[in-house]
C-alpha beads as a LAMMPS data file, in Angstrom:
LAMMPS data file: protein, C-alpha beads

110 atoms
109 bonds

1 atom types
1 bond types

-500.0 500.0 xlo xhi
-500.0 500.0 ylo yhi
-500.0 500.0 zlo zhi

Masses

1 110.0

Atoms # bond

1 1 1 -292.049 -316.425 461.010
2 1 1 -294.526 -314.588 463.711
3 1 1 -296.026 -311.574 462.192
4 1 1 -294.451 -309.363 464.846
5 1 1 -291.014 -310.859 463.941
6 1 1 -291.435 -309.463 460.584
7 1 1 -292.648 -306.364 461.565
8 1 1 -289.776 -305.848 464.114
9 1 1 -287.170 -307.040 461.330
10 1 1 -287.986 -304.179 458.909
11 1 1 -288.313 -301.732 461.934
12 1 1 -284.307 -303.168 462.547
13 1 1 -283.617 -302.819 459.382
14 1 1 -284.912 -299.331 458.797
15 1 1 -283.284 -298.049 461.980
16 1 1 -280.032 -299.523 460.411
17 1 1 -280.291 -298.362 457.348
18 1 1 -281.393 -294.640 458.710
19 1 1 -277.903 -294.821 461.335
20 1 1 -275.411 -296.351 458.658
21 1 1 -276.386 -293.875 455.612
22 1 1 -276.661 -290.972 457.619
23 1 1 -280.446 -290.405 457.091
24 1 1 -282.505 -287.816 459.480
25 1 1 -285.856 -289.338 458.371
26 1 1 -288.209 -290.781 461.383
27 1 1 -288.589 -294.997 461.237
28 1 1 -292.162 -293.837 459.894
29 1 1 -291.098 -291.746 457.062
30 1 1 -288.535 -293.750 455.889
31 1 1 -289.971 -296.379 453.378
32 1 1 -287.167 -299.013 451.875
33 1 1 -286.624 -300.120 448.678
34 1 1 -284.659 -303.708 447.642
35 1 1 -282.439 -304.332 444.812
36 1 1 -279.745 -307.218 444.111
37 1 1 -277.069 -306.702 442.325
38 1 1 -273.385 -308.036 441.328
39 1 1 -274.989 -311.124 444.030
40 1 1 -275.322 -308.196 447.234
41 1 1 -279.153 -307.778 448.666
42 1 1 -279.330 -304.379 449.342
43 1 1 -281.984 -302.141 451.272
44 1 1 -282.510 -298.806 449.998
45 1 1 -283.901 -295.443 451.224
46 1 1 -287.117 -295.343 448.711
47 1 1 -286.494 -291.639 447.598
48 1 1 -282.626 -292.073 447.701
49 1 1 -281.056 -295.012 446.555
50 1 1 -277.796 -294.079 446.856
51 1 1 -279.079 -294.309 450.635
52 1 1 -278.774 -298.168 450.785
53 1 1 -277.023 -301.248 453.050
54 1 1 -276.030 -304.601 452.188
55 1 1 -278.043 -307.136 453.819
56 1 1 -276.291 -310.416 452.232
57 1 1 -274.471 -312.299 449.654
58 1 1 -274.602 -314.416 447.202
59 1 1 -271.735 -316.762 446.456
60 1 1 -272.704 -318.176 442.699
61 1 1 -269.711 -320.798 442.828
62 1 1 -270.756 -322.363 446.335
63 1 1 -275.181 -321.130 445.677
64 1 1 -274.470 -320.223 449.402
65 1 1 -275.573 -317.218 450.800
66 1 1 -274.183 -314.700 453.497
67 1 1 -275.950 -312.452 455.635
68 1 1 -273.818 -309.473 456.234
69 1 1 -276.651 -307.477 458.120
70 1 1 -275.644 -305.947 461.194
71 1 1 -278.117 -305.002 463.014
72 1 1 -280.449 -306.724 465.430
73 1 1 -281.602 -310.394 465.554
74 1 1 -285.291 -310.413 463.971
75 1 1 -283.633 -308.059 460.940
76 1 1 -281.024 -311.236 460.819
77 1 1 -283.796 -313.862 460.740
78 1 1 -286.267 -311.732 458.574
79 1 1 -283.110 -311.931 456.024
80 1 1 -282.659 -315.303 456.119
81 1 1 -285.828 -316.341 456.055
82 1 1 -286.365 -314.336 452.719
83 1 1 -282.784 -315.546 451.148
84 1 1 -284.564 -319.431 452.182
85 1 1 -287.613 -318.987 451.308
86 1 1 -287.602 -316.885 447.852
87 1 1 -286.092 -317.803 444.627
88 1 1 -283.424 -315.808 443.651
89 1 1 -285.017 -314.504 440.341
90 1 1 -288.108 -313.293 442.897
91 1 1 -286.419 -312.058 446.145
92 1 1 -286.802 -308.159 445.588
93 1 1 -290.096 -308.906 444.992
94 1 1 -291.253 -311.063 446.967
95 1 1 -289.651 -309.428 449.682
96 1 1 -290.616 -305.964 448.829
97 1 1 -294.449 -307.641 449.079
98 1 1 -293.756 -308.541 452.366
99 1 1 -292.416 -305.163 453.200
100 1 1 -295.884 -303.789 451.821
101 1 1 -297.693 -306.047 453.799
102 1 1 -295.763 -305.868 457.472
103 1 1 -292.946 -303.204 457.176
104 1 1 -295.298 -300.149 457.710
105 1 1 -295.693 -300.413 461.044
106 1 1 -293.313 -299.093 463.749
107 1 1 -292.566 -301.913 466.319
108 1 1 -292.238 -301.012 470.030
109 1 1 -292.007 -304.305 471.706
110 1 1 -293.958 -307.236 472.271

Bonds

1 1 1 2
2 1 2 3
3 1 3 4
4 1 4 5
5 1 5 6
6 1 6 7
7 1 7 8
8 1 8 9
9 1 9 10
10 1 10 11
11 1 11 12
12 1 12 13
13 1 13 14
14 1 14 15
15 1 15 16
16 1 16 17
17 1 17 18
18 1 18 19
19 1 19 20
20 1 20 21
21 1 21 22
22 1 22 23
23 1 23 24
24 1 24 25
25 1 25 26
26 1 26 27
27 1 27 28
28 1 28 29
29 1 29 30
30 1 30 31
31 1 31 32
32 1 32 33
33 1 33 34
34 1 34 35
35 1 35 36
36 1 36 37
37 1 37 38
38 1 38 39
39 1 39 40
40 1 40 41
41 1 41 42
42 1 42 43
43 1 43 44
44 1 44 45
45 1 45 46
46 1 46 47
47 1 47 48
48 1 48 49
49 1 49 50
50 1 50 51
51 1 51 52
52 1 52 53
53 1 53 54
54 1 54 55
55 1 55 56
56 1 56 57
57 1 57 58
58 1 58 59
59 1 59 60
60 1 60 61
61 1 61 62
62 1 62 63
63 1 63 64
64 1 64 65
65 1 65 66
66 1 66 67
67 1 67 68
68 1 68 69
69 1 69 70
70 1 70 71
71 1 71 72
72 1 72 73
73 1 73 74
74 1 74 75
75 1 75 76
76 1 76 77
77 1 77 78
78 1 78 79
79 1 79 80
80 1 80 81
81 1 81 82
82 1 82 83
83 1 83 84
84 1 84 85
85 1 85 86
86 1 86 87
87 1 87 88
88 1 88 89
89 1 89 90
90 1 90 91
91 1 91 92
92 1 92 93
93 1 93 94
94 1 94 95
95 1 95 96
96 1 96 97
97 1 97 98
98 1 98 99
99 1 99 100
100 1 100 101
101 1 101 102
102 1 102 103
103 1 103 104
104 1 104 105
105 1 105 106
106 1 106 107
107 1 107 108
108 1 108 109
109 1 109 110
């Protein structure tokens, strides 16, 4: 993936995140946090996770997996790229290290 795809798919995902729990924080003061559990990827609100969305799934009997995200296309690709990509075991943190290395930054366009 492009750098700027990244960076616009945790901007999505923040934005959906912020809408669907109800938050009042600004894109830049909202930092996420990842956990998987009971085989759902979730997105949490850093300070607040109770503040969280489901992102995908995890079917254990098929080793399929679901993206259940909602929101725009690069958050949909960013997620499946990551569910690809990482190993199970490692995808909170290897995706929270990408999220420290492009989800800072607001995106505004191309």
């Amino acid at each position: 993936m492009h750098n700027y795809q990244i960076v616009a798919g945790f901007s999505e995902i923040k934005f959906h995140l912020r809408t669907q729990a109800g938050l009042s924080k600004s894109l830049e003061e909202l930092r996420l946090w990842f956990s998987f559990e009971e085989d759902v990827f979730y997105a949490h609100d850093y300070h607040d996770h109770e503040k969280c969305i489901a992102l995908a799934t995890y079917n254990k009997n098929d080793s399929v997996w679901t993206t259940i995200f909602m929101g725009g296309d690069f958050g949909k690709q960013l997620i499946q790229y990551a569910i690809k990509r990482y190993k199970i075991d490692d995808l909170v943190t290897d995706f929270l290290d990408l999220y420290k290395s492009h989800g800072y930054i607001a995106f505004r366009g191309r």
